[in-house]
C-alpha positions in Angstrom: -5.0 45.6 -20.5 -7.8 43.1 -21.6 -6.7 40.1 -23.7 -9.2 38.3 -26.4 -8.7 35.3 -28.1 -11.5 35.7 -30.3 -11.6 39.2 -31.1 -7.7 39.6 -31.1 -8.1 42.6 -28.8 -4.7 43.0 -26.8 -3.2 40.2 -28.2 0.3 41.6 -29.7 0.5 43.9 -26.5 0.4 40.4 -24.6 2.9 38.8 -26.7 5.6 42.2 -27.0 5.7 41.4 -22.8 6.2 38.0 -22.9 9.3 38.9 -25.6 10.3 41.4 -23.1 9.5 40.1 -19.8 10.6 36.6 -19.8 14.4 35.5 -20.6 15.4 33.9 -23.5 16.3 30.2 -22.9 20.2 29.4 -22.4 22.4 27.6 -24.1 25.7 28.3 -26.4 25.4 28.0 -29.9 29.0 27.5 -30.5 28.8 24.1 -28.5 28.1 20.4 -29.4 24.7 20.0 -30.2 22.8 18.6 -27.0 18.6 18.5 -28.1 16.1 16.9 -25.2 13.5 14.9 -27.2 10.0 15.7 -25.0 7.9 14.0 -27.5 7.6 11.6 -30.5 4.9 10.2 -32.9 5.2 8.0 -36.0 4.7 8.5 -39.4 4.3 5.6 -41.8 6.3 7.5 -44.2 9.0 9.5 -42.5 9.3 6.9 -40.0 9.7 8.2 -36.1 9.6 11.8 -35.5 10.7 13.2 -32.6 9.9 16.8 -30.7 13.0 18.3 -29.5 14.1 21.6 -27.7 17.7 22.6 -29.1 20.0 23.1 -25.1 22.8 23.5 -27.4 24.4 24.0 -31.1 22.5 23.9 -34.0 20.9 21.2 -35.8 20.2 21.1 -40.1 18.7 19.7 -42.6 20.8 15.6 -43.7 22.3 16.0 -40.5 23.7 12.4 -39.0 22.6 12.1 -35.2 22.7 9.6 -33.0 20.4 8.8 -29.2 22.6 8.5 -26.1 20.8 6.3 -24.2 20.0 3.6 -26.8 23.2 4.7 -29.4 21.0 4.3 -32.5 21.9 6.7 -35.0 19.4 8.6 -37.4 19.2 10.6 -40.3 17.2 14.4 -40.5 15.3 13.6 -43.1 13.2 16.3 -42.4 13.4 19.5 -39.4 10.8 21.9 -39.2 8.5 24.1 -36.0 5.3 24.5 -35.1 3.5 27.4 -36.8 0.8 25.5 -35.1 1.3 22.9 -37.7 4.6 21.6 -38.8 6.4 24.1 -40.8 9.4 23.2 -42.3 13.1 25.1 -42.1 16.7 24.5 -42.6 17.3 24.1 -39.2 16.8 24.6 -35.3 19.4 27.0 -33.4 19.9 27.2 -29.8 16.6 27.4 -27.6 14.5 26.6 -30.3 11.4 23.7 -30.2 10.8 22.0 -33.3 10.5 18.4 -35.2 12.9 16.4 -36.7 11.8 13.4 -38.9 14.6 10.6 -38.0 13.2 7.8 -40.7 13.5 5.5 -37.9 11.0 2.3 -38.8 11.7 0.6 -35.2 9.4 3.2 -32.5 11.9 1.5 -29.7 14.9 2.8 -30.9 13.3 6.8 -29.5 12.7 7.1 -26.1 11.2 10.4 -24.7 13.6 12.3 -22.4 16.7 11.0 -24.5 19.5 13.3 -26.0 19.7 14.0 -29.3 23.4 14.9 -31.2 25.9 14.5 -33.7 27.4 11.2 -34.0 30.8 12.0 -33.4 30.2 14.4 -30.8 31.6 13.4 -27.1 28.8 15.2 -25.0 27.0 14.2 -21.6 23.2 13.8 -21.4 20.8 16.4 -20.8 20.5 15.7 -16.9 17.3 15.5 -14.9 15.9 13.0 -16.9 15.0 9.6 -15.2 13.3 6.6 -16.6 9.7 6.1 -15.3 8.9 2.7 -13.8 5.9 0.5 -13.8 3.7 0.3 -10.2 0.7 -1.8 -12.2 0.8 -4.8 -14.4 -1.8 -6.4 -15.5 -2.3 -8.7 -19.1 -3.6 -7.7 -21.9 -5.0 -10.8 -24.4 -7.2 -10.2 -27.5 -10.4 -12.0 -27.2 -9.9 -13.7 -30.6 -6.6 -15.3 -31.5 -6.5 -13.3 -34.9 -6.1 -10.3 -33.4 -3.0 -10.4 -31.8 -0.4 -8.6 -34.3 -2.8 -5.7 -34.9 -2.5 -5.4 -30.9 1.5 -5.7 -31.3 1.2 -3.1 -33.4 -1.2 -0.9 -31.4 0.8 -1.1 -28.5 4.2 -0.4 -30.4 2.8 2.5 -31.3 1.5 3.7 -27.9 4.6 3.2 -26.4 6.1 5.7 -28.9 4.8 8.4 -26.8 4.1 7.3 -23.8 7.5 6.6 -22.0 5.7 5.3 -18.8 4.0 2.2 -20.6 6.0 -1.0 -21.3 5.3 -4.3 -22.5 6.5 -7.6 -23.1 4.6 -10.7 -24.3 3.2 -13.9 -22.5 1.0 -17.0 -23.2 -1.5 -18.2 -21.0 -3.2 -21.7 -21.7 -6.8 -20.5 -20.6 -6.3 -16.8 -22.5 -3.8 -18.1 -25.4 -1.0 -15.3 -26.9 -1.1 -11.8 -25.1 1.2 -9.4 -23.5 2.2 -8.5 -19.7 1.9 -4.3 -19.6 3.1 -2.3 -17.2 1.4 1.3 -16.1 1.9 4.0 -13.9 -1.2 3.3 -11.7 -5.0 2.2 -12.3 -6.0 5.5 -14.4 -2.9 5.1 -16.6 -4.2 1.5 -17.6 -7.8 2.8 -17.9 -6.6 5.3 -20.7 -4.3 2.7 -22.4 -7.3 0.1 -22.4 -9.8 2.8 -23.9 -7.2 4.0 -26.5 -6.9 0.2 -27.7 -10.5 0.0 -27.8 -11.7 2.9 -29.5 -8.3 3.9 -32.0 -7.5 0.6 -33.0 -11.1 -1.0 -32.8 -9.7 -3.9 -30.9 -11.8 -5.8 -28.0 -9.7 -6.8 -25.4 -9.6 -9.1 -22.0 -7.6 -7.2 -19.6 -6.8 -9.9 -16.4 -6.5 -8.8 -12.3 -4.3 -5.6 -11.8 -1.2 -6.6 -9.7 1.4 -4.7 -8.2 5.7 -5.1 -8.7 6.7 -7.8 -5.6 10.1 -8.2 -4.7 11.2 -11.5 -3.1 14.7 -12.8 -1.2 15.6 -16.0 -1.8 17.5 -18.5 0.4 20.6 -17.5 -1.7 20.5 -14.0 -1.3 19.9 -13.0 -4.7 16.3 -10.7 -5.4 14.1 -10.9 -7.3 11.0 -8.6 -9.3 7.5 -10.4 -9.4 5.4 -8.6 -12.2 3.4 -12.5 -12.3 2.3 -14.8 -10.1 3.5 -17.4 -12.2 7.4 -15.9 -11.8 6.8 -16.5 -7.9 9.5 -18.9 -6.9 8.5 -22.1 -4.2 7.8 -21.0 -0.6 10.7 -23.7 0.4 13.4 -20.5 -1.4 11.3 -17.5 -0.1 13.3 -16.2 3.0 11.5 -12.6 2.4 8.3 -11.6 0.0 7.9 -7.6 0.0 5.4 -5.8 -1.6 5.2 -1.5 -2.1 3.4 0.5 0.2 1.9 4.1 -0.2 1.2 7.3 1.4 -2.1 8.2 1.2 -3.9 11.5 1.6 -7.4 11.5 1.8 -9.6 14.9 2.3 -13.4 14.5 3.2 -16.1 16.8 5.5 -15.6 15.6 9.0 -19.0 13.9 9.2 -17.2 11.0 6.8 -14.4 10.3 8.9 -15.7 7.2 10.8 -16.5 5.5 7.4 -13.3 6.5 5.6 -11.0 5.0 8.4 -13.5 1.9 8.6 -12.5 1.3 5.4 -9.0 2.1 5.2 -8.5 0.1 8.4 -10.3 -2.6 6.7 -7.7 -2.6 3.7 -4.8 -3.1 6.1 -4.4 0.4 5.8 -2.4 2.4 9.1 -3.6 5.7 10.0 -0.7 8.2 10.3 -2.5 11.6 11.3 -5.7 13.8 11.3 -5.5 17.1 10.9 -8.7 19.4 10.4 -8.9 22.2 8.1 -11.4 25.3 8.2 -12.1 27.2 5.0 -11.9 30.4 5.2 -15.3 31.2 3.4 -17.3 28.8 5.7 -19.2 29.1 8.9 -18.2 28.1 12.7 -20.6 25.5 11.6 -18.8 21.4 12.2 -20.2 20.4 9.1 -18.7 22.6 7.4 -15.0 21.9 8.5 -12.7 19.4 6.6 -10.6 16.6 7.5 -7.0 15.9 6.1 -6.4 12.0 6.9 -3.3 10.6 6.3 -2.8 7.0 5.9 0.1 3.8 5.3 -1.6 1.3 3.0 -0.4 -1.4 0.2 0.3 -0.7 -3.0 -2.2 -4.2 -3.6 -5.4 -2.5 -1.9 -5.7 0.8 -3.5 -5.2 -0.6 -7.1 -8.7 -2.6 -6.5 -11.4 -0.2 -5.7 -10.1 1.9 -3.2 -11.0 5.1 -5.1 -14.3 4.4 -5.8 -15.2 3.1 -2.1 -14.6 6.0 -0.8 -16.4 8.4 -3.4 -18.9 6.0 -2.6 -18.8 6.2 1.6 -18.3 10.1 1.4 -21.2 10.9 -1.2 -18.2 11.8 -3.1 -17.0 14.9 -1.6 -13.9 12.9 -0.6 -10.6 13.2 -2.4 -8.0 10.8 -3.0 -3.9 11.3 -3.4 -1.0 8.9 -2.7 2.6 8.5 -3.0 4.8 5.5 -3.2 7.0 5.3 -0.1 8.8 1.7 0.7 8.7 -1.9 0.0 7.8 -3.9 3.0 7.6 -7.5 4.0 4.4 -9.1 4.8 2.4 -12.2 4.7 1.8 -13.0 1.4 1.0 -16.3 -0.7 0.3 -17.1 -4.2 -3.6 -18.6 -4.2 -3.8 -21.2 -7.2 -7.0 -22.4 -8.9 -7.2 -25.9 -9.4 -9.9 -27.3 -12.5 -9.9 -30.8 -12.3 -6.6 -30.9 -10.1 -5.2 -28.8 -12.7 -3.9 -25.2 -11.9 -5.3 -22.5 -14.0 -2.6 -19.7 -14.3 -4.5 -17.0 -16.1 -6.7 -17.0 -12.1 -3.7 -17.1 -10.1 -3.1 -14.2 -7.6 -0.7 -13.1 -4.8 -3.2 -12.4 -1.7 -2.6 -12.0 1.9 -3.0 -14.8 3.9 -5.7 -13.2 5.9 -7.2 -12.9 2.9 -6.7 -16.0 1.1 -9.5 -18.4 2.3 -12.4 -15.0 1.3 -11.0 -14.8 -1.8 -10.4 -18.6 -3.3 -13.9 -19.1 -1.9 -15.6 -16.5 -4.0 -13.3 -17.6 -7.0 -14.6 -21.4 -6.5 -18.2 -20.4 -6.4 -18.4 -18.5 -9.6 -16.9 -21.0 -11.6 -18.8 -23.9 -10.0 -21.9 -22.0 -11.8 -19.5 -20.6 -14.9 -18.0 -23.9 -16.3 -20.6 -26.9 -18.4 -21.4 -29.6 -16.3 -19.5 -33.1 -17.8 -20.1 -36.7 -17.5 -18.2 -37.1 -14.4 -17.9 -34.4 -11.8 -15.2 -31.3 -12.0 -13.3 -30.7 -8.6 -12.9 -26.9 -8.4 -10.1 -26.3 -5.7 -8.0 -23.4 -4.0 -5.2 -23.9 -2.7 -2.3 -21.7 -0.8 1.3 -23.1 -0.4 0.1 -26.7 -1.8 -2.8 -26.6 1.0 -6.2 -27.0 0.0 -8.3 -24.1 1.6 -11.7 -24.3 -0.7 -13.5 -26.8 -2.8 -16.7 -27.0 -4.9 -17.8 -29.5 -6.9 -19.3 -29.2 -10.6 -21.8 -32.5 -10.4 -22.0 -34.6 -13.0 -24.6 -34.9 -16.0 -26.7 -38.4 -15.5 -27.3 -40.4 -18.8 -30.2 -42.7 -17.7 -29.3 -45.7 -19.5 -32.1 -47.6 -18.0 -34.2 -45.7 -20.4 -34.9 -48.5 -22.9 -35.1 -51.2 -19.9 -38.9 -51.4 -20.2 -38.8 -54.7 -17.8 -36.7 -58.0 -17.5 -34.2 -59.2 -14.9 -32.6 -56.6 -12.3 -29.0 -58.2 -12.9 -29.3 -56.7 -16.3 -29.8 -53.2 -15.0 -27.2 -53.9 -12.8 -25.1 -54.7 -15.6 -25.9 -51.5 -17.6 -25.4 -49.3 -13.9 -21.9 -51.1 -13.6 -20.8 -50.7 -17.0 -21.6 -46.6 -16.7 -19.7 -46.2 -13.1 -16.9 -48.0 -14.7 -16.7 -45.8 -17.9 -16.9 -42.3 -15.8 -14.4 -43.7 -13.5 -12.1 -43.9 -16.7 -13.5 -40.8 -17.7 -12.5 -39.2 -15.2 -9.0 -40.3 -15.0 -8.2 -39.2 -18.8 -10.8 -36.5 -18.9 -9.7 -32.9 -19.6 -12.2 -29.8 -18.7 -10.9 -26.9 -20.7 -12.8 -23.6 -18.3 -14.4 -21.5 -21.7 -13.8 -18.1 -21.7 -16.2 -16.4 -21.0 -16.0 -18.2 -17.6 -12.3 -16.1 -17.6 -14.0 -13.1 -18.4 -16.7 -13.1 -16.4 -14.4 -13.5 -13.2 -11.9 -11.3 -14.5 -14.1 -8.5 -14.8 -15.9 -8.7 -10.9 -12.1 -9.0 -10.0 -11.5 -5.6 -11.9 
């Protein structure tokens, strides 16, 4: 039997064997009601509404409710289904998906994957459901000061629907107010960024991607590093752990050298080859497949990873990973210095084989990024309080000989004097403030 959508040919044949094919979903009316919210979106008049599929009991119309996990408690204002569009009713029975409008004016009180029932009901959670946690963070600052409740707002209402994302907000001197997000992985804060930017016209300054540390200090207790600024003194550190992944990468065998280069290169540990002959090819080699599987950190996929090897494969390669273990390593926090100053907004944990590469190339763009002043800008890197990498900005010149058209050389000596003595002061009470479009400049060859 042919099926087609546009014509309508076999349609109701198709449907008549799904009714009498597939089982109808279980449950017992009779019972407490138990509903598994899958979805929600907001509605600036009806408040939070929530997508539900009704496990158990039945659910109408002024109903009082209450979520499990977060114990807030809601009125139906509305229920309905989807006929595609929402179609109200006077309730949802057992097995049924529909909406419920809660009135809810606070999106944090839902949670998708809660349970949804009565508020004097004594029921246990609709298992199976665990919370997703944050492998990325990264900052998220809008690039005028103005902005930054319509991004509170654009985010609160992301997070409606999108259980994975979190946030929670920070201040940086360099950046000003913002907020510290957390994603499920690079492509998760790709879509969040472009959402921002394009629903709620916003234009953004997203900082360095980092990765969820975990450190043991001294006194046994453990902590979660989403910052670099939260990183406690190396003196506590006893252990500094960071997440590691199982990566699968499958490329034409004539890429292998370059992919494990590269890997290699990223710290990465090669765990197996195994080669893979389709069935529709040739005897030919070049032909064949590879299946490479690899250890690496958590740290050096999130940079550019993906792209390098689409890049060293012509991109036939593919890319898959899995989050495995924490483990320790040799890690440090690399602090930027601006006129003996530290500049959190370009602070980074790096490994120490690492470090001196990348505070060089962070002291060499803003050597040419920040104004020259009257008295010269030490621009420093520095690793556990150690100075691994200086540049200097020099300083402008104000020739105050200028009007000196002749007399005695003690009174060009005088003037010469009088301006060493004046940047010297200068210097000690002088404040560089690094503008930012130095920040986003570095921020974005970092990204």
């Amino acid at each position: 039997q042919l099926v087609s959508a546009k014509t309508g040919d076999g349609v109701k044949e198709l449907l008549d064997a799904v009714v009498e094919l597939i089982p109808p979903p279980s449950g017992d009316k009779n019972k407490p009601l138990r509903a598994l919210v899958f979805d929600s979106t907001f509605d600036s008049y009806k408040g939070a509404i929530i997508y539900v599929r009704i496990v158990d009991g039945e659910l109408q119309k002024s109903d009082s409710t209450r979520f499990l996990s977060t114990n807030q408690h809601a009125d139906t204002l509305d229920i309905g289904f989807f006929q595609p569009t929402m179609t109200q009713a006077k309730g949802l029975s057992t097995g049924e998906v529909g909406y419920v409008a809660t009135g809810l004016k606070s999106i944090r009180d839902v949670t998708v994957g809660d349970t949804l029932s009565f508020i004097d009901s004594d029921v246990d959670p609709i298992p199976g459901y665990q919370e997703l946690k944050s492998m990325v963070y990264a900052g998220l600052y809008p690039s005028d000061g103005e902005s930054y409740q319509q991004l509170r707002d654009a985010l609160e209402k992301l997070q409606l629907n999108d259980a994975a994302f979190s946030f929670q907000p920070e201040s940086s001197v360099a950046l000003g107010f913002g907020f510290r997000c957390g994603f499920l992985g690079l492509l998760h804060m790709d879509v969040v960024q472009e959402r921002l930017e394009r629903e709620y016209d916003l234009d953004l300054i997203i900082t360095s991607p980092s990765v969820l540390y975990k450190v043991l200090k001294n006194d046994g207790v453990e902590l979660e590093i989403q910052n670099p600024s939260q990183l406690p003194s190396q003196g506590e550190i006893m252990e500094l752990m960071e997440p590691w992944l199982e990566v699968t990468v499958v490329t034409p065998t004539q890429y292998i050298g370059a992919i494990m280069e590269l890997i290699t290169s990223r710290r990465g540990e090669l765990r197996n080859i195994e080669y893979i002959q389709s069935i529709s090819s040739t005897t030919d080699d070049d032909k064949s497949r590879a299946l490479l599987s690899f250890y690496v950190p958590l740290s050096e996929v999130i940079l550019d990873l993906h792209d390098q090897i689409k890049s060293k494969s012509q991109g036939y390669a593919s890319l898959d990973y899995n989050q495995t273990q924490y483990r320790t390593a040799s890690l440090s926090k690399l602090e930027i210095l601006v006129n003996y100053e530290p500049v959190d907004a370009l602070s980074s944990i790096v490994h120490r084989d690492r470090a001196t590469y990348q505070g060089r190339n962070v002291v060499k763009q803003l050597t040419e990024l920040i104004p020259r002043q009257l008295f010269p800008i030490p621009i420093q890197a520095s690793v556990n309080g150690r100075v691994i990498a200086r540049e200097t900005v020099r300083a402008l010149r104000k020739n105050v000989l200028a009007k000196c058209y002749g007399g005695d050389i003690t009174r060009k000596r005088k003037l010469l004097q009088k301006q060493a003595e004046g940047k010297k002061r200068m210097k000690m009470i002088g404040h560089v403030e690094v503008p930012q479009e130095a920040f986003i400049a570095i921020l974005k060859n970092d990204n």
